[in-house]
N, C-alpha and C positions, 0 to 999 in steps of 0.2 A: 504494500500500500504506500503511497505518497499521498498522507492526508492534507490539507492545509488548518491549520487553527482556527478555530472557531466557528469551523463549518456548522451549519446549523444542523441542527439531528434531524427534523423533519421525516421523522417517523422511523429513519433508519440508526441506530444505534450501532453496529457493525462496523468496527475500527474508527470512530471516529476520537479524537480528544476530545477530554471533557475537562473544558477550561474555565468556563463561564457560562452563568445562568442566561447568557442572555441568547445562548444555542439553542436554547428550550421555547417551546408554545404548550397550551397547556393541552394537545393532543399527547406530545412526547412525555411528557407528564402522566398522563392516565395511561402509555401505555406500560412503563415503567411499574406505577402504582400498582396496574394487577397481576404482576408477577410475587408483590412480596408476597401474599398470606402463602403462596407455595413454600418461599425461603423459609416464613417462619415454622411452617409446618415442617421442613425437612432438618430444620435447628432444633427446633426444639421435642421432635421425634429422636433425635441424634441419628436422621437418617442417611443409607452411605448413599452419595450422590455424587457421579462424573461427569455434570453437567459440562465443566471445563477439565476434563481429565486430560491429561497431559500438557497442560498450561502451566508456563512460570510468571511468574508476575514481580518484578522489582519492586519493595517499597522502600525507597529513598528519602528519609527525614533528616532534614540540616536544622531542626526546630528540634526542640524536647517533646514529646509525646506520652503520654499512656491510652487516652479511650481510643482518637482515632487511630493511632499505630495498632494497637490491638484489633480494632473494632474489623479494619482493612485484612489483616492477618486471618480472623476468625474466617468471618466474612468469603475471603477464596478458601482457605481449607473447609469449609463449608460445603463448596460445589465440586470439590475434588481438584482444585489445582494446589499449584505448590507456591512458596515462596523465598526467595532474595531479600532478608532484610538487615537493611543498612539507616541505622539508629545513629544520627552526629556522623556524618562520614568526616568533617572535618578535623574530626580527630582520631575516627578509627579506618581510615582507610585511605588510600593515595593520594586527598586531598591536602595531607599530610604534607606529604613530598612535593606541593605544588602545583600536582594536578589540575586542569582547567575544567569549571564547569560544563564547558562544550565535549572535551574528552569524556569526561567522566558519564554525561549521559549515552556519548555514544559507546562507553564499553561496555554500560549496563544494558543499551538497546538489544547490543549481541549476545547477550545471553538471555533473553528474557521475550514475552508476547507480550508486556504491557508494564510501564513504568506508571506510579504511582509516587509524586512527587510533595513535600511540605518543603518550604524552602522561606527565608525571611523577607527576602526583594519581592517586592509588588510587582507582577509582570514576570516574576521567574517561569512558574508553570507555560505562557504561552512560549515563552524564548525555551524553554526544552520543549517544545512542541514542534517551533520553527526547526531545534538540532537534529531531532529524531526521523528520521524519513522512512523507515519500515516497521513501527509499533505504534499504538496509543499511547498517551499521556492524561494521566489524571489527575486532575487539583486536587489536591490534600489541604489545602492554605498554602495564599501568596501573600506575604507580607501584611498589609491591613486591606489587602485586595479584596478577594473573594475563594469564601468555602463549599465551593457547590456543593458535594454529598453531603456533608452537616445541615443545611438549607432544605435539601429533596427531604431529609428524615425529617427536619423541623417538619416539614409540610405535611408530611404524613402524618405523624403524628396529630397534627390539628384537624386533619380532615377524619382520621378515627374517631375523634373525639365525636365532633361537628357534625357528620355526614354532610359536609361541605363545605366548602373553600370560598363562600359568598356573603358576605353582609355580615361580616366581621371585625370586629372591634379591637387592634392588635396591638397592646402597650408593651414597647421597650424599654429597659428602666436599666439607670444604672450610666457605667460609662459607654460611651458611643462613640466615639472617636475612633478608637483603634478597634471597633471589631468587624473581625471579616464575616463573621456569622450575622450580625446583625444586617452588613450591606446585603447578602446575599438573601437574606430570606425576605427582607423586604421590596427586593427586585423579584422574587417569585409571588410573591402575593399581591404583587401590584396587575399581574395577569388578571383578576379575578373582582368582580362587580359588585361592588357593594363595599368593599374593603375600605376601614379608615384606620390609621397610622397615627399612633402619638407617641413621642421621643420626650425621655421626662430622666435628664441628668443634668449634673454640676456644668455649670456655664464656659469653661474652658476645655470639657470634652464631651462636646455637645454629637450632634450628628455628622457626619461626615460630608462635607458640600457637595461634592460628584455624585452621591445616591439622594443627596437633597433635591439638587436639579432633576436628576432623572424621574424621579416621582411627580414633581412637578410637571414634567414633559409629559408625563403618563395620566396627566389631571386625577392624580389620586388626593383624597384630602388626606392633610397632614396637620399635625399641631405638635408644636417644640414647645416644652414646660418643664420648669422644675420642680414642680411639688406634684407628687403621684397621690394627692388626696382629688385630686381638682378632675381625673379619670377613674379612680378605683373603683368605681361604682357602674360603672358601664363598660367594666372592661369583660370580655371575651378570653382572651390569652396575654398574660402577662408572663412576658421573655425577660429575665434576668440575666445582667450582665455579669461580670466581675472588673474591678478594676484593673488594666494590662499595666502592673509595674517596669515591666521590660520596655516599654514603649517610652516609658515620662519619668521624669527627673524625679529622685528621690524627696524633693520638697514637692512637690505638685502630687506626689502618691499619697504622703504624708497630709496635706488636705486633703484627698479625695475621702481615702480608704476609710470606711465604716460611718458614712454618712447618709449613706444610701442603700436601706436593706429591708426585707422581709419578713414579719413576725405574726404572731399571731391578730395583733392590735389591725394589721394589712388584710390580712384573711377574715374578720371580720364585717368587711366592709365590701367583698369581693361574692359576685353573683354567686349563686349554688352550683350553678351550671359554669363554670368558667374554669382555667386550667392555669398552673405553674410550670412555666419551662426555664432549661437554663442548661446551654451548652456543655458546661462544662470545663474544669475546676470549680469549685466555687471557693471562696475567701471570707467567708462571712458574711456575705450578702443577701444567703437565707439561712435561716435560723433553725439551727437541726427541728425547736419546735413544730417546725411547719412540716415535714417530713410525710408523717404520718396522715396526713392530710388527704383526703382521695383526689383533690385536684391537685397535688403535686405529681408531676408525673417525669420528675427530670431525672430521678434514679429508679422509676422504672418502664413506661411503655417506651419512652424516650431513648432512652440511655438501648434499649434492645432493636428499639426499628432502625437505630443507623446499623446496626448490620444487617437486618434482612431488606434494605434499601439498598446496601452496597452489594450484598451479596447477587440482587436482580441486576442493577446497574453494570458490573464487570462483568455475570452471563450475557448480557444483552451487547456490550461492547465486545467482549472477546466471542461470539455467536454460539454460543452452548445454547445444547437444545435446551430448552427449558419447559 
């Protein structure tokens, strides 16, 4: 294959890269979507499955990981393929020696049918899309870019809840600036009629301008606020952030951190029917009280659909029968 980037899926999933949500319509979305209750059915059956048998799959993290490096890993050992994983290559492996990021994706391309890449530069995933010329490439996270399969399971997830993706109410809370998760799922939910969008963080890492405009291009209503009392009562899904230390100065963390969080006193004021989500780490931002909660669903339906989301998404790119 000599794919180009960003090609839009438009129904075919079949080598293409998957860089950016904005490949997606919400047909490639629904086709996606009804693959998973299979994944989860053959997961949580621990059934043996070669949908991609004899597939290797590179997962290449220059970030720190635990859910989504796992999540990836499960995920193909799931449908019978194998993996290549390279955790920090920058210090464990020939980047060491100087290696060049152009090299190193093409040493990985040759041993591998599909690179899975996390990387810190914004725009790394498509520039190893541009190096690669006989495999796919998948966004793990690019910088404070975008995390598509963390987004597709967001979405799932709210459409499980919902039975639908329409005339929903979506507060993101916390810091916004540096998250990829946050740009990316609100560029999939801006596909979808009825959707309103409220960003409700500390004034120095508000929402991020590029997915500001874009939404506005997309005439979605939006409202930027700082106090999550002035929403909690109409909210739908409330997406919790955590503050990205790694991003901002150790005085700017030092105000942020623990200003902005989740408790019971929040849950009380939050519809019956409404949901708690949250990528992942958390910092304090929700309150173990809240846990046990049946709208909290971020350590559990959550935390499981990003692999039987990923696990459909890689049979459908690498063409396993499914």
């Amino acid at each position: 294959m000599d794919n180009k980037p960003f090609d839009s899926i438009n129904g075919d999933f079949r080598g293409k890269d998957i860089i950016s949500l904005d490949q997606f319509a919400q047909k490639d979305i629904k086709i996606l979507f009804s693959h998973v209750p299979k994944m989860r059915e053959i997961a949580l059956k621990a059934m043996p499955s070669k949908i991609i048998a004899g597939k290797i799959v590179v997962i290449l993290f220059y970030e720190p990981s635990s859910r989504t490096f796992g999540s990836f890993s499960t995920a193909i050992k799931q449908i019978g393929g194998q993996t290549v994983e390279i955790l920090n290559p920058q210090q464990f492996s020939s980047v060491v020696k100087g290696e060049t990021f152009e090299d190193t994706i093409r040493v990985f391309e040759a041993y591998s049918d599909a690179i899975i890449i996390r990387h810190p530069e914004t725009g790394s995933a498509q520039k190893a899309a541009d190096i690669a010329r006989f495999v796919p490439i998948i966004n793990a996270g690019d910088g404070i870019g975008e995390h598509p399969t963390q987004a597709l399971a967001d979405l799932y997830s709210i459409k499980e809840k919902f039975k639908t993706l329409h005339n929903l109410h979506v507060v993101f809370f916390g810091e916004l600036a540096h998250y990829r998760s946050v740009n990316s799922l609100a560029k999939l939910l801006a596909m979808f009629e009825g959707i309103r969008m409220s960003f409700i963080s500390p004034a120095k890492v508000g929402l991020n301008p590029n997915i500001r405009q874009y939404l506005q291009n997309k005439k979605v209503k939006i409202r930027e606020l700082h106090n999550l009392d002035e929403v909690i009562e109409d909210t739908d899904v409330l997406y919790v952030s955590r503050v990205k230390k790694e991003f901002m100065s150790e005085a700017l963390y030092k105000k942020i951190q623990g200003k902005y969080f989740v408790d019971k006193n929040v849950l009380s004021k939050m519809k019956a029917k409404s949901i708690i989500m949250h990528p992942l780490p958390r910092v304090g931002e929700i309150l173990p009280e809240v846990d046990n909660d049946p709208r909290a669903i971020y350590l559990r339906s959550q935390i499981r659909n990003g692999t039987y989301v990923r696990m459909a998404l890689i049979a459908l790119v690498l063409g396993g029968k499914i």
